[in-house]
C-alpha positions in Angstrom: 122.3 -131.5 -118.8 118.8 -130.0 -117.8 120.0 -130.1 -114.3 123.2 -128.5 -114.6 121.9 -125.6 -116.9 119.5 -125.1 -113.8 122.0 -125.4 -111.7 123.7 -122.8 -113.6 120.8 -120.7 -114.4 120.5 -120.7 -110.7 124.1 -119.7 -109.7 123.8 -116.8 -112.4 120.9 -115.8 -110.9 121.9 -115.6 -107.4 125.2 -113.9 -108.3 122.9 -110.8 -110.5 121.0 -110.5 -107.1 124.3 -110.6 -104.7 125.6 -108.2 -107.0 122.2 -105.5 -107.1 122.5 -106.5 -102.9 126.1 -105.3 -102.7 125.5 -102.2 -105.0 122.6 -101.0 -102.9 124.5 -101.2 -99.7 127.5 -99.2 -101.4 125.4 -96.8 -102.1 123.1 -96.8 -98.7 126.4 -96.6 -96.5 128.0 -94.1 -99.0 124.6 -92.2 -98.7 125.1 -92.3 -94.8 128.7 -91.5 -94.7 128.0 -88.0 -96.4 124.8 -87.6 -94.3 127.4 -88.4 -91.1 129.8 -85.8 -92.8 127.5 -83.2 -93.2 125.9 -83.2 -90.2 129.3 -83.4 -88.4 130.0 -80.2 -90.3 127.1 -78.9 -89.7 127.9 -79.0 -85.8 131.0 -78.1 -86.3 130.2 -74.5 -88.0 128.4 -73.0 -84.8 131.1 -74.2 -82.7 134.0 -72.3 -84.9 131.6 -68.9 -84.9 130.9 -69.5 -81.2 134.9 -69.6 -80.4 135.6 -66.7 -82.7 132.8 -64.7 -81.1 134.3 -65.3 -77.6 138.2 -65.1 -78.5 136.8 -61.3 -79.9 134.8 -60.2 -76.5 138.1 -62.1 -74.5 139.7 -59.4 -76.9 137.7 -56.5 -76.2 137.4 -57.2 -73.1 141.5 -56.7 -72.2 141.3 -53.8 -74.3 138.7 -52.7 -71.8 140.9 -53.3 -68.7 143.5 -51.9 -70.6 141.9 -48.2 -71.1 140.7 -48.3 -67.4 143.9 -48.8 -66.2 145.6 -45.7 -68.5 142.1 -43.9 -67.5 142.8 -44.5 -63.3 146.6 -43.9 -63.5 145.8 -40.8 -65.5 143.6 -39.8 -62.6 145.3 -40.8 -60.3 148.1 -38.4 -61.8 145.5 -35.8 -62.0 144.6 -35.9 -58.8 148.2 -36.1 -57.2 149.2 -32.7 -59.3 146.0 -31.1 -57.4 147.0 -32.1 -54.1 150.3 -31.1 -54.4 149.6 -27.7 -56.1 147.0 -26.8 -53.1 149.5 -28.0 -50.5 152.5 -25.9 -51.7 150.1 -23.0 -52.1 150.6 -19.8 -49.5 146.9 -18.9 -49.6 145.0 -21.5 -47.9 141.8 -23.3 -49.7 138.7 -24.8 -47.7 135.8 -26.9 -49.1 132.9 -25.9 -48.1 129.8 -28.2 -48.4 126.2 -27.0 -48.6 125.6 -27.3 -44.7 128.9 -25.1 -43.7 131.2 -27.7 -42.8 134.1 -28.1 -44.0 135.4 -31.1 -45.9 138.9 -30.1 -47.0 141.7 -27.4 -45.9 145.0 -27.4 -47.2 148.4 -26.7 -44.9 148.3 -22.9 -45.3 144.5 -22.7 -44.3 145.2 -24.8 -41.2 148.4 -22.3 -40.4 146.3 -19.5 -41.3 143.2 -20.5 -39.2 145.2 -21.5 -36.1 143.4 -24.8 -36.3 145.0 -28.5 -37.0 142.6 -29.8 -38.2 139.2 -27.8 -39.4 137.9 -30.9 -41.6 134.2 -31.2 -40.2 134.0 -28.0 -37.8 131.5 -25.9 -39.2 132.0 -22.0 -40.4 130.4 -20.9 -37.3 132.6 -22.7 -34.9 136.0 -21.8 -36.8 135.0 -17.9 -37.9 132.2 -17.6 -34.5 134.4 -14.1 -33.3 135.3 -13.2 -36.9 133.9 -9.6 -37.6 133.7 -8.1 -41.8 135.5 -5.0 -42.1 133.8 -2.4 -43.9 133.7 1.7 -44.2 130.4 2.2 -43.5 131.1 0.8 -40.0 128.9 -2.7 -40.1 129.9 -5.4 -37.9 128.6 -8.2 -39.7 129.8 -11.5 -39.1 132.2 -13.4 -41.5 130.3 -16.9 -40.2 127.0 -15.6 -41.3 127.9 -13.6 -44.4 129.6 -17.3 -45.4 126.3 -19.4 -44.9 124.4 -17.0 -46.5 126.6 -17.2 -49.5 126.2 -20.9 -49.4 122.2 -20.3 -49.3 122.0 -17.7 -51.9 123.9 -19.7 -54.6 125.4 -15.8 -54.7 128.1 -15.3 -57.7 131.6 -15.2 -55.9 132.0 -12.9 -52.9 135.1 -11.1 -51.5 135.7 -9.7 -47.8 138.3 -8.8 -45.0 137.6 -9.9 -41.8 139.4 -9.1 -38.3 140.0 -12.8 -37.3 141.0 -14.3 -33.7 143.0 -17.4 -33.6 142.0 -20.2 -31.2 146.0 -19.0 -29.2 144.6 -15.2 -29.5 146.7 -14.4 -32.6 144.6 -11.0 -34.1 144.5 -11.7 -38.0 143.5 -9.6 -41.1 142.0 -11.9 -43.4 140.9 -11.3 -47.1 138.1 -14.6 -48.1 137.0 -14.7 -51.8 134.2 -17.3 -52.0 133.4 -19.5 -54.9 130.3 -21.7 -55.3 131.1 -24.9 -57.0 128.8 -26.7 -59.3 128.6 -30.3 -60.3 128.0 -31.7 -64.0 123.9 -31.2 -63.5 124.0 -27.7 -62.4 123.1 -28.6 -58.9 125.7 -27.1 -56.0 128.1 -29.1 -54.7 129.2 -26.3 -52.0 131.4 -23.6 -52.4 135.7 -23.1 -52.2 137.0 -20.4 -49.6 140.6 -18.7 -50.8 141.9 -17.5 -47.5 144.5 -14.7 -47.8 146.4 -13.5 -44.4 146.6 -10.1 -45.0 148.0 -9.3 -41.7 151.4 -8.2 -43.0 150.5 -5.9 -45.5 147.9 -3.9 -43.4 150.6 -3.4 -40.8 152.7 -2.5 -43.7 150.1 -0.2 -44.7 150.0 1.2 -41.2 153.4 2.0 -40.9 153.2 3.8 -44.4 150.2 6.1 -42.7 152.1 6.6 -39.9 154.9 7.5 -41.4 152.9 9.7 -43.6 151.7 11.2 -40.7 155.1 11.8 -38.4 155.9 13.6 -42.1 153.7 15.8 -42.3 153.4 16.8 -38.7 157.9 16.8 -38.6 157.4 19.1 -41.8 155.4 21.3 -39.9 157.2 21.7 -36.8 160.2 22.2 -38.6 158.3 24.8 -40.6 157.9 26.5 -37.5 160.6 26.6 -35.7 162.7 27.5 -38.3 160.0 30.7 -38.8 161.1 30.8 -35.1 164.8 31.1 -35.6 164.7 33.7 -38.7 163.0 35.7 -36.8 165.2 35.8 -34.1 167.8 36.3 -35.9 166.2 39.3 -38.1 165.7 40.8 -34.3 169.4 40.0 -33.4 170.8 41.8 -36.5 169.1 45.1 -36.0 169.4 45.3 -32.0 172.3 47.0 -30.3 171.5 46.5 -26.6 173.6 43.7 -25.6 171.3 41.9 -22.9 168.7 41.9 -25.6 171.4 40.3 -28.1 172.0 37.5 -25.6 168.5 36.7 -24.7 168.1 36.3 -28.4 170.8 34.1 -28.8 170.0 32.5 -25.9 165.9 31.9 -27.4 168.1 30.8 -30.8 169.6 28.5 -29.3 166.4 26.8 -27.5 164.5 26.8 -30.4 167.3 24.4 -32.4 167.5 22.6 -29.4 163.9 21.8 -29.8 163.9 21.6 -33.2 167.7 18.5 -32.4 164.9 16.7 -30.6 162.3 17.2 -32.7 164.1 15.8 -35.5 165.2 12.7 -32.8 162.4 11.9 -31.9 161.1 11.4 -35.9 164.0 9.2 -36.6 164.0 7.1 -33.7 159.8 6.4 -35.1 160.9 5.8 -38.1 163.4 3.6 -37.4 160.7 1.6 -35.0 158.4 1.6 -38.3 161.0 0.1 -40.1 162.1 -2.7 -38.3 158.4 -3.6 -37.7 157.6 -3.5 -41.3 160.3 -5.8 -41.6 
């Protein structure tokens, strides 16, 4: 009996200390398994913030693209409309930069000038026979009166100039030049309008000259019919007949000259005309 209540004793202890064994390793593992969980969460966190953080700059960053793109077709646009603008223009337009050479012409400059292509010539090759035009009788050059422009940093400047083409084509040509600035103030060069004026000075020409035959027809018929009343004045009062037909006879000279007097006027005028035309 003694040895089977030890036996027992023994058994019921060994199963109190299984049991405290197997509660302790619950709790060890179950301590671990949240330790394992945590951490894993733990590493988990950065990774989510780190993907959100790079989805938003992959985001922005096709937004970006997205407004250059809009931003270079828009310039793009911009810079078409100038191009074709300056090329349909009748006036031509020349760039130039701080040195005198040229770095743009449109068509009508290049027609106007005489040259094909004036992109790098410099003012004094293109304008080396070009003389200003002025009333006080100075001969200035248009080449120098340019470059001086270009130096002085000189608000913007008109002049005419008597031009020569490189085929010997005689020009009148009106210039207005523009300095150009660039966003710090400092000059970037200066734009040439070039007007061929030729037309309308030989307009005005013909305009004087027709001013001119005018006055000087208006006169000579002034004259002559002074000429012919007097004549006739003579020829009413006189009886002697050799006197009457030498007066008619100086009548009738004196509207002969004064038929090709008047001839003479319309065949100028009609030259004037069809070269104004």
């Amino acid at each position: 009996m003694i040895r089977m209540a030890m036996v027992l004793f023994a058994s019921g202890f060994a199963f109190w200390v299984a049991t405290l064994l197997l509660r302790r390793m619950r709790r060890v593992l179950t301590e671990e398994s949240y330790a394992i969980d945590a951490a894993s969460e733990i590493e988990q966190y950065p990774m989510q913030t780190y993907n959100a953080v790079i989805q938003q700059l992959k985001q922005q960053k096709h937004e970006l693209l997205s407004m250059q793109q809009v931003e270079r077709r828009r310039a793009k646009t911009s810079e078409n409309i100038s191009a074709a603008v300056l090329s349909n223009l009748s006036s031509g337009v020349v760039f130039l930069t701080t040195n005198g050479l040229v770095r743009t012409a449109n068509a009508a400059a290049k027609t106007i000038l005489g040259f094909a292509s004036p992109v790098g010539m410099s003012v004094s090759e293109i304008f080396r026979e070009a003389r200003l035009t002025s009333s006080t009788g100075s001969q200035e050059g248009l080449a120098a009166a340019l470059q001086t422009s270009l130096r002085e940093r000189s608000a913007s400047r008109r002049a005419e100039a008597d031009y020569a083409t490189p085929s010997g084509e005689q020009r009148i040509l009106e210039i207005t030049i523009s300095p150009v600035y660039g966003p710090t103030g400092d000059t970037l060069g200066a734009a040439c309008l070039i007007t061929d004026k030729t037309e309308f000075a030989l307009i005005q020409r013909v305009n004087q000259l027709r001013g001119e035959m005018s006055g000087e027809m208006a006169l000579a018929l002034r004259n002559s019919l002074a000429t012919i009343s007097t004549y006739a004045q003579q020829l009413a009062v006189t009886r002697d007949p050799t006197m009457v037909r030498q007066l008619a006879v100086d009548i009738v000279s004196e509207a002969a000259d004064l038929d090709h007097t008047i001839g003479g006027f319309l065949v100028g005028a009609r030259a004037a005309k069809a070269a104004g035309a």
